[in-house]
N, C-alpha and C positions, 0 to 999 in steps of 0.2 A: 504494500500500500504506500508507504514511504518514498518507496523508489519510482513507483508509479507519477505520486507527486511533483516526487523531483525533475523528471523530464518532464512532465509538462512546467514548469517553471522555466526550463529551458527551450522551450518552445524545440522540443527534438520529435515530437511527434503530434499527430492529431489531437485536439483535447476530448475528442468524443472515446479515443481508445485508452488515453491515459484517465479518462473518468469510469470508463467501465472496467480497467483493470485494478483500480481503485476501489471500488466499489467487490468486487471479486473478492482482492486481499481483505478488505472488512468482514464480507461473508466467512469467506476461511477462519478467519482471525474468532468469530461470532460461535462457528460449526467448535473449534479448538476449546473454546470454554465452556459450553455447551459439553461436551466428552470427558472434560476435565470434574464437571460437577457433578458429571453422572460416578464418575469412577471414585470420585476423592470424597463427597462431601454430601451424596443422596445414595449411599449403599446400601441395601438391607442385611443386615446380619446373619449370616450364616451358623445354621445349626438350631437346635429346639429355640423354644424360650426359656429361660432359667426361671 
């Protein structure tokens, strides 16, 4: 997303492609915490109940 930014800042490519590949790396970025919350911090406990 970063990097996306930064060329278009530099006017190195179209802004419609550095705005959609922008928007992509946000999604990833979005998807990556999303997986993180599932695994780290909304787990159900394995095994009976005590």
């Amino acid at each position: 997303m970063a990097l996306a930014l930064f060329i278009s800042s530099l006017n190195l490519a179209p802004q419609l492609v550095t705005t959609a590949a922008a928007i992509a790396g946000f999604v990833l970025l979005m998807y990556g915490v999303h997986l993180g919350w599932l695994v780290f911090y909304d787990s159900d406990p394995d095994g009976p109940p005590s």
